[in-house]
C-alpha positions as CSV (number, residue, x, y, z in Angstrom):
1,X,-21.8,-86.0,63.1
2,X,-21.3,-85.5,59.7
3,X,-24.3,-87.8,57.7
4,X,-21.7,-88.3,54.4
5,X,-19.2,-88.7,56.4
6,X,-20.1,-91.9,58.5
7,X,-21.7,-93.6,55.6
8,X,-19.4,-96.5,54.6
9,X,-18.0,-97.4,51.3
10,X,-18.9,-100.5,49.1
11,X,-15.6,-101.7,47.3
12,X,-16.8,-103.4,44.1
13,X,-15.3,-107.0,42.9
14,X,-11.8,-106.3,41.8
15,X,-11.8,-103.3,43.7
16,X,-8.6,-102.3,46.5
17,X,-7.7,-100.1,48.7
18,X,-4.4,-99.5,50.2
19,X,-3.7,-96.4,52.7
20,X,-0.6,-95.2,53.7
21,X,0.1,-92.2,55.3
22,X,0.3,-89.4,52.9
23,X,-2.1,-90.7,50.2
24,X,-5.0,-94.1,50.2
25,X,-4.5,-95.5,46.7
26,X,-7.5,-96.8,44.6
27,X,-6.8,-99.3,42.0
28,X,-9.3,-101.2,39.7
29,X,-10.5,-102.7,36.5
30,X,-10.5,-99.0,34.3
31,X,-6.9,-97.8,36.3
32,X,-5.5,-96.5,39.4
33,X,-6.5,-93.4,41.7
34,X,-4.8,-91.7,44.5
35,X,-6.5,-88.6,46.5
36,X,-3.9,-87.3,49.5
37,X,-4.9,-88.5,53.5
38,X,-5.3,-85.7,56.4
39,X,-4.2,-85.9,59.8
40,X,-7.7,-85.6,61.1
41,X,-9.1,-88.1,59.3
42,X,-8.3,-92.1,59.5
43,X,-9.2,-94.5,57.2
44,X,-10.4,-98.2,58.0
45,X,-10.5,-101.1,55.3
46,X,-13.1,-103.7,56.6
47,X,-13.2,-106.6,53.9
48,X,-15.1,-105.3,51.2
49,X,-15.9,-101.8,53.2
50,X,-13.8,-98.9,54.1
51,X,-14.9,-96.5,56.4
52,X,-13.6,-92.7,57.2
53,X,-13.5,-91.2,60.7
54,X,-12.5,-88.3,62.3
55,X,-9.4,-88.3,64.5
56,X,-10.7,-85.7,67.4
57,X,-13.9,-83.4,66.9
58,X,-12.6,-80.3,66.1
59,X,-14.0,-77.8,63.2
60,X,-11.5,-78.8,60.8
61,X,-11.7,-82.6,60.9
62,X,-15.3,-82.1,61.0
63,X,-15.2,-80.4,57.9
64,X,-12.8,-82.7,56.3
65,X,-14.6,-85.7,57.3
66,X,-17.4,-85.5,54.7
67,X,-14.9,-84.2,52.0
68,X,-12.6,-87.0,52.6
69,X,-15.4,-90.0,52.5
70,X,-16.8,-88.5,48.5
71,X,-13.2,-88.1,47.3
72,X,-13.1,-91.3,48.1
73,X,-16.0,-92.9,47.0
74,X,-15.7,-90.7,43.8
75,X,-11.8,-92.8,43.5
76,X,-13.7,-96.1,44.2
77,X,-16.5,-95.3,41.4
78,X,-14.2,-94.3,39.2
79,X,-12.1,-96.9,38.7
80,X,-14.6,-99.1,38.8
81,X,-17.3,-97.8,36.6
82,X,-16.2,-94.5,35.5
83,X,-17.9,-90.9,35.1
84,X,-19.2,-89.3,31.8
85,X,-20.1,-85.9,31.0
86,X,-22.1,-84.8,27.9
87,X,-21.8,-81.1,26.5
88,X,-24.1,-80.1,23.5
89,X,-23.1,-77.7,20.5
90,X,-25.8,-75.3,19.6
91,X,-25.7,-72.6,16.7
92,X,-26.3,-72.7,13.0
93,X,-22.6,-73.6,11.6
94,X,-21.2,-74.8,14.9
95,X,-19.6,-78.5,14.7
96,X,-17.8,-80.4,17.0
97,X,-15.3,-82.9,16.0
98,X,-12.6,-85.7,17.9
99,X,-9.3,-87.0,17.5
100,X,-7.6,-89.2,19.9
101,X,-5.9,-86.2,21.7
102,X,-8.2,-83.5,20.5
103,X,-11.5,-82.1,20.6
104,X,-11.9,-79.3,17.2
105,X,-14.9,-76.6,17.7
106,X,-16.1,-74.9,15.0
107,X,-18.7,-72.0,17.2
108,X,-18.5,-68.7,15.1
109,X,-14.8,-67.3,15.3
110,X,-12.8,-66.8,12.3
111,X,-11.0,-70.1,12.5
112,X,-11.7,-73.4,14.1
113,X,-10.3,-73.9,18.3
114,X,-8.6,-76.9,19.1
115,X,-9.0,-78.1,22.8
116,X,-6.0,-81.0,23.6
117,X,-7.3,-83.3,25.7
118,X,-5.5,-84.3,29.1
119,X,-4.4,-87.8,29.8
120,X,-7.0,-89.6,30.7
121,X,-10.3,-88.0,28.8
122,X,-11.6,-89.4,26.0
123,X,-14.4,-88.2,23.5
124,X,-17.0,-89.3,21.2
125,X,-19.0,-87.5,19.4
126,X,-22.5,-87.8,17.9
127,X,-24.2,-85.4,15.8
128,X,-24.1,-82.1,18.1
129,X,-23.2,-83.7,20.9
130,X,-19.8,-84.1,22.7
131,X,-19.1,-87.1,25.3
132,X,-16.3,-87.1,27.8
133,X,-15.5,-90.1,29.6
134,X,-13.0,-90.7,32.0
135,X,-12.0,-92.1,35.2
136,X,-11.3,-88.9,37.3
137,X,-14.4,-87.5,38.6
138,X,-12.2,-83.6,39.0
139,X,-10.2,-83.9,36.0
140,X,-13.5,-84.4,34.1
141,X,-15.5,-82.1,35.2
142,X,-12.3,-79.4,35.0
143,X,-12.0,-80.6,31.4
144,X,-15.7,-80.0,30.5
145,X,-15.9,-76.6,32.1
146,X,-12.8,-75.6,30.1
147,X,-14.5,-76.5,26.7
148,X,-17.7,-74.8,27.5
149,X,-16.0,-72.1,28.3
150,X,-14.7,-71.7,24.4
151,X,-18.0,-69.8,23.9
152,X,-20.8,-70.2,27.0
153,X,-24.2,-70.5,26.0
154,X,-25.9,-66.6,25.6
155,X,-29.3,-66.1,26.3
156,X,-31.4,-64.6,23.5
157,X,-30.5,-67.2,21.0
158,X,-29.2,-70.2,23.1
159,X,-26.2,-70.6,21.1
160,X,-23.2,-71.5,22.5
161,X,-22.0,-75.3,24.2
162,X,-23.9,-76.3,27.4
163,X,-24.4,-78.9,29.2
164,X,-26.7,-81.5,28.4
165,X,-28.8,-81.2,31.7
166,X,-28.5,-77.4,31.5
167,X,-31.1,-75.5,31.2
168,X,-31.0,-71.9,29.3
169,X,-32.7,-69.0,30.9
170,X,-33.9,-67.2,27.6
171,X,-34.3,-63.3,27.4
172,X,-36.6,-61.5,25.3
173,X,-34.3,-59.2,23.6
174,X,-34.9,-55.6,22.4
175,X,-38.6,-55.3,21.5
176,X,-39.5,-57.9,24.6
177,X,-40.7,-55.6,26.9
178,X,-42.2,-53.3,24.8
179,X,-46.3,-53.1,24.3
């Protein structure tokens, strides 16, 4: 039995559920989610719980039955609270800016990249640091891949945009291993 997959889910105040048979629909306070259903799995709404089972125990609805329950519960966080991702800028001349629609890094090419943002992302920024928020746990995570990937962190300097809870491994360079 998968140990995800049994666990139920807590639907906040102002919180709904509604499953039909090709998608279960999440709407909130911060917006409305939908993630598509599979034949293996079935969905129960309980009150204030729903809870995802598996249809017959074969190797694909046990593998889906896990998946299913955290794309779920990821929908049902989302809209309620919402998910947040933090990328820093590192380098000597490297700046981050935001509009609205637009995020503007300025990390060592010849002219400044500008990254439009998808519907539903917004960003602050602070100083070196670059906020996404959103309510989307995939499209946010996609979205702040994509920007880190306008110039990865290196390792003999650090410079570069990474993650805030990333950690660098650092090199030594050319006269490191020398003695």
């Amino acid at each position: 039995m998968s140990r995800i997959g049994k666990r139920e889910i807590e639907l906040p105040s102002g919180v709904s559920v509604e499953v039909a048979p090709e998608a279960v629909t999440v709407k909130g306070p911060k917006g409305q989610l939908s993630t598509p259903t599979h034949p293996k799995i079935a969905y129960a709404v309980e009150g204030s719980k729903v809870m995802v089972s598996r249809v017959d125990d074969t190797r694909l609805a046990r593998a889906q039955h896990g998946l299913r329950r955290t794309l779920l519960a990821n929908l049902v966080e989302g809209v309620s609270k919402g998910f947040s991702k933090t990328l820093e800028v590192i380098g000597v001349g490297y700046k981050v800016s935001a509009s609205p629609d637009t995020v503007t890094l300025a990390v060592g090419y010849s002219h400044p990249v500008d990254f439009k943002l998808p519907a539903g992302i917004e960003a602050k920024v602070e100083g070196n640091k670059l906020t996404l928020t959103g309510i989307d746990k995939v499209l946010l995570g996609e979205t702040a891949a994509r920007i880190r990937r306008v110039r990865p962190p290196e390792p003999f300097k650090g410079k570069g945009i990474k993650y805030d809870t990333e950690t660098i491994r650092r090199k030594a360079g050319k006269s490191g291993g020398k003695k």
